[in-house]
SEKERO-192243 format. One record per residue (C-alpha): x, y, z. Coordinates in steps of 0.001 Angstrom, whole numbers, plus 500000, padded with zeros to 6 digits. Example, Ala and Ser with C-alpha at 12.3 -4.5 7.8 and 13.67 -1.06 7.14 Angstrom:
BEGIN
512300495500507800513670498940507140
//
This chain:
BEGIN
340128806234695487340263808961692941342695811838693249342026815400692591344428816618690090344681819994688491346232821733685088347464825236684480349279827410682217352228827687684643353433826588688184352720830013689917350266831336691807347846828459691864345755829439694574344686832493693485343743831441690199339759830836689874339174827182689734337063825299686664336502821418687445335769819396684485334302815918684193332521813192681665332553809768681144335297807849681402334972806699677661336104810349676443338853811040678416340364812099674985338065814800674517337808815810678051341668816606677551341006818439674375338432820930675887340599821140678826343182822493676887340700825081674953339856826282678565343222827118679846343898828785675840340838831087677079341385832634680291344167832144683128342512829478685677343083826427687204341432823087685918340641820237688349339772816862687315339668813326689018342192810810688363340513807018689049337178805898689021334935808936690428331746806230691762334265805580694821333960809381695664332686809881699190330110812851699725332598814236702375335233814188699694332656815048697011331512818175699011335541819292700110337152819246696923334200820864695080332354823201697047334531826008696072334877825410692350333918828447690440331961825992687838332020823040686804332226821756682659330724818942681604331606816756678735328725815308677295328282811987675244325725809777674327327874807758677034327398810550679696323753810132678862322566806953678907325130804849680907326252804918684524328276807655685629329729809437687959329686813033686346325989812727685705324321810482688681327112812417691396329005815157690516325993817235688578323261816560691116326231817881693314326605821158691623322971821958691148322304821560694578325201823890695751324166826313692439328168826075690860327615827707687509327361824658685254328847824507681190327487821228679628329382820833676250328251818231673646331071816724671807328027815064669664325873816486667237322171815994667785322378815333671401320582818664672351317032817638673130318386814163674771320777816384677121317644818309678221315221815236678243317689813569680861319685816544682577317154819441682662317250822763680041320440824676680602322925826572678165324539823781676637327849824630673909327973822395671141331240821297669627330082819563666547327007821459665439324448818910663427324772821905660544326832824636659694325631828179660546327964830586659957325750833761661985326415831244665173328768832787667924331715829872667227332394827244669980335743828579671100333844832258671462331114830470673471333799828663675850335826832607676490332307834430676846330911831731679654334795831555681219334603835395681774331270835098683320331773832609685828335546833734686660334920837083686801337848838193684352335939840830682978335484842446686103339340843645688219339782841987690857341351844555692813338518846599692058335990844045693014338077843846696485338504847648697032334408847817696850334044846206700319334849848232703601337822845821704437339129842411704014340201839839706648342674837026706638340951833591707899343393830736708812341823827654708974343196823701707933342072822524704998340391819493706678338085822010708937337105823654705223333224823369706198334141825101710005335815828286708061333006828330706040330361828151709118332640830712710548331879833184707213328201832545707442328054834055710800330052837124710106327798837746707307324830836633708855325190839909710654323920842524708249326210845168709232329026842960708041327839841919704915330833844269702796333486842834704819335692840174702597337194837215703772340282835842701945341149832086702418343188829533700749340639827326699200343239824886697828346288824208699689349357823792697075352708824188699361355580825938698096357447828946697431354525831059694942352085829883697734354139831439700650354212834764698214350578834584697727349977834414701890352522837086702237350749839414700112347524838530701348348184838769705201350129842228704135346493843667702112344424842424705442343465844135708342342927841457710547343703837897710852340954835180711528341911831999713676339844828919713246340156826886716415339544823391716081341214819967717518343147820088714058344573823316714423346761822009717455347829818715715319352225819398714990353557821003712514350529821900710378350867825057708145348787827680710450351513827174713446354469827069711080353924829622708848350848831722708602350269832674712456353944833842712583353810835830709489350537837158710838352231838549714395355117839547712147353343842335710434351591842775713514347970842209712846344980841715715345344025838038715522340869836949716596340627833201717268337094831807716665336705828126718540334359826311716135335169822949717430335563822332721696340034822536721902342534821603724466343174825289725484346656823703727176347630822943723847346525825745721912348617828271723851351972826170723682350659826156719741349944829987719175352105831966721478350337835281723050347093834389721276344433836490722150340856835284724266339283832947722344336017833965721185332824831935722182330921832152718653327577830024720052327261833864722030324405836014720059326411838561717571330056837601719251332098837116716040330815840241713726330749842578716574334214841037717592335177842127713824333584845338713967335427846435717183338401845393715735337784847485712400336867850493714480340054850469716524341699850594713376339510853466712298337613851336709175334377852220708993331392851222707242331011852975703947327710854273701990326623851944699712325697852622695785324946850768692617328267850291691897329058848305694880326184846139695259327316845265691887330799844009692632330055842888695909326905840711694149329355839622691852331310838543694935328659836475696805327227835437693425330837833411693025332458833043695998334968835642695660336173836994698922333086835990700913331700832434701214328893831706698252325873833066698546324128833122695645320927834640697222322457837273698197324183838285695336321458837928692908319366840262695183322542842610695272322628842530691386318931842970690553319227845923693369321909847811690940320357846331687731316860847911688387318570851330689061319778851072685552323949849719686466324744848368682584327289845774683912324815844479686556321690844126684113323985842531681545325102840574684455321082839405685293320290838670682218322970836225681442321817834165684948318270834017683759320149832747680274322322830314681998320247829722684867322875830474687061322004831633690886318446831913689347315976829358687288316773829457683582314288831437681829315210832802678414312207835501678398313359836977681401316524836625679821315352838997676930313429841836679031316883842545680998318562842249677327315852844650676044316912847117678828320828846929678260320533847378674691318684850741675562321709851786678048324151851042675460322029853049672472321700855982674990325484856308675295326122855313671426323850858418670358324795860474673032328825859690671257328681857180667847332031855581667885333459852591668008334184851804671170330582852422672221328901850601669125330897847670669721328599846734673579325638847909671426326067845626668595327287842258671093324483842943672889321854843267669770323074839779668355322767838343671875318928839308672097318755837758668786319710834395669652317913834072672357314245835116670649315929831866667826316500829997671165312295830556671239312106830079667690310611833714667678311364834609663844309905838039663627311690839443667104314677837868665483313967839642662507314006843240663971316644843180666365318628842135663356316812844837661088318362847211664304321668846051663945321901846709660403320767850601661329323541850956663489326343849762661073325127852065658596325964855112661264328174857531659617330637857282663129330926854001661745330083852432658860333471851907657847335051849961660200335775846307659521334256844997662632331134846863661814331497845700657913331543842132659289328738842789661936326432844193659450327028841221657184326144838907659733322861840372660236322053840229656834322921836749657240321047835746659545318107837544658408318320835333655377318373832127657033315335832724659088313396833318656148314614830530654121313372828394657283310013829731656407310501829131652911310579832674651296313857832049649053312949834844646988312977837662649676315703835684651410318174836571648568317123839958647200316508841848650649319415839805652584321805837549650707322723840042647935323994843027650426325527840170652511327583839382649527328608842825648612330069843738652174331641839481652052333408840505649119334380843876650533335445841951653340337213839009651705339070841800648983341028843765652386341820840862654213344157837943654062342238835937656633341360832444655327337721832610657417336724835865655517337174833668652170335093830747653694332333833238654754332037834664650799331615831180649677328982830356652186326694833705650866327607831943647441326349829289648284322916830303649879322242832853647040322820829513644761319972827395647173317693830012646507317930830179642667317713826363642823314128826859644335313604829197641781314055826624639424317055829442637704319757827078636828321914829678635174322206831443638450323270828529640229326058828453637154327211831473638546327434831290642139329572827942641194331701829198639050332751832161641843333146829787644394335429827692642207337321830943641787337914831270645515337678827870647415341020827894649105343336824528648711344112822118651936347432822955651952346685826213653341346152825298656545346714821736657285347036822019661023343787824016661854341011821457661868338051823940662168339083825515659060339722821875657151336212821042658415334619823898656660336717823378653782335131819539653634331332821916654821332425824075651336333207820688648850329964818990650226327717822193649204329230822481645906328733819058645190324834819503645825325413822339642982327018820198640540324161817599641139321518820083640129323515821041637360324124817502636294327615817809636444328174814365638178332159814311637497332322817621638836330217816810641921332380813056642511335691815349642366334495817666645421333170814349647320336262812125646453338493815450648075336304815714651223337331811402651181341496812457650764340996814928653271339128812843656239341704809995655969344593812585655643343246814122659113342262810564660428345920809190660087347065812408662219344586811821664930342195808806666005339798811839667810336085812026667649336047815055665563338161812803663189336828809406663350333190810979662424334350813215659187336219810408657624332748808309658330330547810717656676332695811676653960332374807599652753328709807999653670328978810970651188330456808964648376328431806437648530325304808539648317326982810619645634327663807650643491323754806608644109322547809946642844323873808234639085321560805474639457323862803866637127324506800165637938328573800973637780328377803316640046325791801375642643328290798326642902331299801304643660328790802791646387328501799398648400332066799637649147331652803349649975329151802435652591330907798762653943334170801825654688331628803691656521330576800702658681334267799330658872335325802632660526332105802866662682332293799424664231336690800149664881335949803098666776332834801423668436334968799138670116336394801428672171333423803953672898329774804489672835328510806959670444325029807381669132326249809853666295328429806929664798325888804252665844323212806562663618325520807160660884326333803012660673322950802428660715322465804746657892325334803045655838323497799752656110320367800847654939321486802871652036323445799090651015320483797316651611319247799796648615321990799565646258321466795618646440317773796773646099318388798852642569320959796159641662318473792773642186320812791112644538318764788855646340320538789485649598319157793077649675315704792301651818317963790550654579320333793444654625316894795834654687316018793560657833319497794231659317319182798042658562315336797741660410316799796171663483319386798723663744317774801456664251315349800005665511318014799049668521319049802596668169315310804262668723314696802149672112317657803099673421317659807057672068314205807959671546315643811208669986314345813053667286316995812537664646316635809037665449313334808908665102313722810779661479316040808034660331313799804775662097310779805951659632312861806551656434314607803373656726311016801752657303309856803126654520312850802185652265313075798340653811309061798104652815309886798983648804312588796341649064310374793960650735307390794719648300309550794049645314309918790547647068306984789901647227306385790121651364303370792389650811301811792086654453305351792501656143305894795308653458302299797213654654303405796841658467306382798761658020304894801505656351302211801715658916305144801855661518306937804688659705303883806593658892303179806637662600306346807579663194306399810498660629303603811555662096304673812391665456307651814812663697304874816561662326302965816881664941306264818693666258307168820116663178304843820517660064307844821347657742307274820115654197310063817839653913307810815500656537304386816169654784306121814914651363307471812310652624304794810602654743302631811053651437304970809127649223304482806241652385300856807017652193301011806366648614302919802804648683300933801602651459297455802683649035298929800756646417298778797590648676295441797920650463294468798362646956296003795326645586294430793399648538290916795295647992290869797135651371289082799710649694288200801944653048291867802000653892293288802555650379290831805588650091291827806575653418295695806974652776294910808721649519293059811468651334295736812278654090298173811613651575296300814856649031296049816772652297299513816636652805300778817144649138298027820582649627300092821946652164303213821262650224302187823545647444301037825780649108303957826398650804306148826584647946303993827570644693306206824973642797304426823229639489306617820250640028304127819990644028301334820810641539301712818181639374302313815752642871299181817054643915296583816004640644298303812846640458297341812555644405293602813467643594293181811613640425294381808199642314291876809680645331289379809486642493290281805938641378290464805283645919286603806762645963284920805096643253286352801399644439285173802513647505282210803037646044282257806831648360281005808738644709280674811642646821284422812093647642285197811132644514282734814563643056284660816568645487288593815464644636287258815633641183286462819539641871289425820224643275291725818530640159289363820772637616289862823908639823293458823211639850293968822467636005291957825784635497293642827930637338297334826718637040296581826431632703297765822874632885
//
């Protein structure tokens, strides 16, 4: 059977810390320590976990060691996914059902829309984001914000308990958990009763901190709660030995509450003088038993007011000195949030976010966010300082993400176009945190409209501020992240002069990150930073390419190389294992860019390291990021042999086919499904130039399908040019076979698509894609013998030429 085990900062005090249980698949038990760490580096808090198998776990046991968890983090991997376990098929269902706040983190890239395919849409935190975005709130930010949440940190304690009328001691053994908890339900069934709190030891840990903790508790109490059951006359439990004397000690009232039918014999020799047992199947009998007691001791109910029913929500909401009641609390909270209490509408809308106590819903989300930001700007302009601009501005690039979360580009836009006005506040404007704020708007801005494809208002109204206050920023400070942020404005400004066909520009933006880009010996130890140091070589590389400074481009990849197997020999991690696999990946597409035969034959190597290191950590572990990246290895060999004439290349292509082929049955994902049609389409040039024309056209028919379901999700023009090129080859064969319907019709989705392309990016380099498209649509028509398409593409090509002067 599996035993609970638990890890904290220190020995003390264990039961009043707030309890986080954390679970995943057995495979990444190496990861599941990692993130375990990272929790107790955030907050002060107890972490449970199972040692042994967990699919032995009872649901008795199941339901008494996590019932009172404060939430529960799971580690997720393609292996949590898609093969049995006990944190997804138990454990989860377990925690929905009893609404435990729930903190799925991916430890894989591109698991996202898998994780909600299979689990359901909730908050997930990704530790290895698919690409770098340097406006995203960073993991270990994510992990303290949702820790603070859930645990209540943010909120004192002894503030939270002061807001009910008075707090009771309830003594129960930890085997009759569910009876103390029945025994809660019906004091606060009783509406009257409902501010009373209830302290209880929730996990029993013996010893001399624990004996403190009781001590302190029973002291803080007003009256002591007895829950009778046959267990609570077993010998020498903890109730008779310690707790009931300590409670007569400092003379408190005990009521005894029999739950369970008990020898009364053998519960007076147990608990000397106890009072009447009360009879709780009697109508109101154990809140008006509590109530009379209170009175006697002249407690009183108190008034409510917003500021209660928000810590007292917050209370039921989590368990915290009243059994959970979610209900409850999240009609408590939206009670103060709707009467305009900040903390408790900030509080709603980060359950409709989460889905926690309520279902996930991200616009409901926003219209609570919408309402706290107008709180916080109320007090800001009322006072501009600091202090009050720094809620504004968390709470502005909060709203933010979430209209990104709905891919809502124009909300986005303006809440980011607000945050931008408040930095440049007088009060203000010079503080770093601002400075850094304002940057990170601009930011941001940028990269939404580069998604939409406007480089050219992406760098003059965005980037070029951004890089003003970077360098600001970077100039007064000696942090090592403020450098890395500079170069990645650098580097955007140079993407967008690359569209802008402005080479010379691109010179520049290279030569000042040259100028900058910090060495590894800098910080050796800290993997995020060596991470975006390998992020930083990669992008420059891309640079060099444009520029066609190859040597310049191999020394950046051949670093990232020195760097992954420097970090790989210091740990055999995920994180690790997967860098040192891409940067060979890297290399060996790097060395392909040439398309020099030299460098070809040094690529297959590049790639056969990628696959060497994929299949050694394979053995131990699932992983579909590895799996995708192996596959990828494979069928960029299966080229190189291509380009080089080896006649093995077609059965490696075949190989490379199968793979992810293997890999798209079992993950049906969308990066997946990206890869399965490229490597299609590639595998059907290799197999054309061998002359396998018929298994050549099936494959592109397979991958054009394929394409066209991303598009159908996504119409982005990397898709549309690509499934014309496909649409292209597989003309070329129906045309070689005479199939003239078919021939015509690929060349007339294929100048529909290259249409779109231009006209999304104004380039002459799509132009000149496009005419060649129509004149073989042309050449498609007239073997067709369809003259009248070929009169129309024929307008369209002089229309073109006319108006473009070409």
């Amino acid at each position: 059977m599996p035993k609970l085990q638990y890890l904290t900062n220190g020995e003390s005090d264990i039961a009043r810390r707030r309890r986080i249980f954390i679970t995943g698949h057995h495979n990444d038990a190496q990861e599941i320590a990692r993130i375990t760490r990272d929790i107790l580096n955030c907050t002060e808090c107890t972490v449970f976990y199972y040692e042994g198998d967990e699919a032995n776990l009872s649901d008795d046991r199941t339901e008494t060691d996590l019932s009172t968890m404060n939430a529960v983090v799971l580690v997720v991997s393609t292996s949590f996914l898609w093969e049995s376990c006990a944190a997804r098929e138990r454990i989860l269902p377990f925690a929905t059902a009893h609404t435990i706040p729930l903190l799925p983190i991916l430890i894989e890239s591109g698991l996202e829309a898998a994780f909600n395919s299979t689990v359901g849409n909730l908050q997930c935190l990704n530790l290895h984001p698919s690409s770098y975005d340097a406006t995203a709130i960073p993991y270990a930010d994510k992990l303290r914000q949702f820790l603070l949440q859930v645990l209540s940190a943010d909120v004192d304690t002894e503030r939270l308990r002061n807001a009910f009328d008075a707090c009771v001691f309830l003594s129960y053994r930890k085997k009759d958990r569910r009876y103390a908890q029945q025994l809660m339900e019906l004091l606060h069934r009783d509406e009257r009763c409902r501010n009373i709190a209830v302290w209880y030891d929730e996990f029993l840990v013996p010893g001399e901190d624990f004996n403190n903790s009781i001590r302190a508790e029973l002291e803080q109490s007003a009256l002591f709660l007895l829950t009778v059951t046959p267990g609570s006359v077993e010998a020498d439990n903890y109730i008779i030995l310690t707790e009931y004397p300590k409670a007569q000690a400092l003379n408190k009232p005990i009521l005894p509450f029999e739950l369970l039918p008990t020898d009364r014999e053998m519960l007076a020799v147990c608990y000397p003088q106890l009072p009447p047992v009360c009879d709780v199947t009697v109508g109101k009998a154990v809140s008006q038993s509590v109530l009379d007691a209170l009175a006697e001791l002249g407690i009183r109910p108190r008034q409510s007011d917003d500021d209660r029913d928000f810590l007292i929500g917050l209370a039921y909401l989590k368990g915290l000195y009243v059994e959970k009641n979610p209900t409850l609390g999240v009609r408590m909270l939206l009670t103060a949030a709707e009467n305009g209490h900040i903390d408790a509408m900030r509080t709603v809308a980060h359950l409709y976010r989460d889905g926690n106590g309520v279902a996930y819903d991200i616009r409901a989300a926003i219209l609570w966010q919408s309402r706290v930001i107008d709180a916080y700007s109320a007090q800001f302009e009322a006072a501009p300082d600091a202090p009050r601009a720094t809620p504004l501005l968390d709470s502005l690039f909060e709203t933010a993400q979430l209209y990104r979360q709905t891919d809502d580009a124009t909300n986005a836009l303006q809440i980011f176009a607000r945050i931008i006005t408040v930095c440049d506040h007088d009060a203000i404007c010079r503080e770093s945190f601002v400075l850094h704020s304002k940057a990170t708007a601009y930011e941001a801005s940028a990269e939404l409209l580069i998604a939409a494809g406007d480089y050219t208002a992406a760098q003059q109204r965005y980037l070029e501020p951004a890089l003003s206050l970077r360098k600001e920023l970077y100039q007064k400070s000696t942090d090592i992240v403020d450098c890395f942020d500079l170069i990645e404005v650098y580097a955007s400004i140079a993407e967008c002069r690359e569209h802008a066909g402005d080479k010379n520009g691109i010179r520049i933006q290279v030569a000042e990150i040259r100028h900058i880009l910090p060495e590894s010996d800098r910080f050796t130890d800290d993997y995020d930073l060596l991470r975006r140091l390998v992020h930083c070589n990669n992008r420059l590389a891309h640079l060099y390419n444009i520029l066609d400074k190859w040597q310049e481009a191999f020394l950046c990849i051949g670093n990232t190389v020195m760097l992954a197997e420097a970090l790989a020999t210091h740990s055999d991690s995920f994180d690790t294992r997967q860098l040192l696999i891409r940067a060979y990946i890297n290399d060996g597409d790097q060395h392909m860019l040439t398309n020099a035969a030299d460098h070809l034959r040094t690529a297959i190597p590049s790639y056969g390291s990628a696959c060497e290191t994929a299949l050694a950590f394979l053995k131990t572990r699932n992983s579909l990021d590895i799996r995708k990246d192996m596959a990828y290895a494979v069928q960029k060999t299966a080229w190189c042999l291509h380009r080089l004439q080896e006649p093995t290349a077609s059965e490696v292509a075949q190989t490379a086919v199968d793979a992810w082929q293997d890999l798209y049955e079992c993950y049906p994902t969308h990066p997946i499904l990206q890869g399965y049609y490229r490597c299609l389409s590639e595998a059907a040039v290799i197999l054309l130039a061998d002359g396998n024309d018929a298994q050549a056209a099936e494959l592109l028919r397979k991958s054009a399908e394929y394409n066209r379901q991303l598009l159908a999700k996504a119409p982005h023009t990397v898709y549309q040019a690509e499934l014309a090129r496909t649409l292209a080859t597989l003309a070329d064969i129906y045309k070689s076979q005479w199939e003239a319907d078919d021939a015509l019709a690929c060349q007339q989705e294929r100048c529909d698509l290259l249409r779109a392309v231009f006209d999304a990016s104004g380039r002459t380099d799509d132009l000149r894609l496009l005419i060649q498209a129509l004149n073989d649509r042309i050449a498609a028509a007239k073997l067709a013998f369809e003259f009248e398409d070929a009169k129309a593409a024929d307008a369209q090509r002089s229309s073109l030429l006319r108006r473009y002067s070409l």
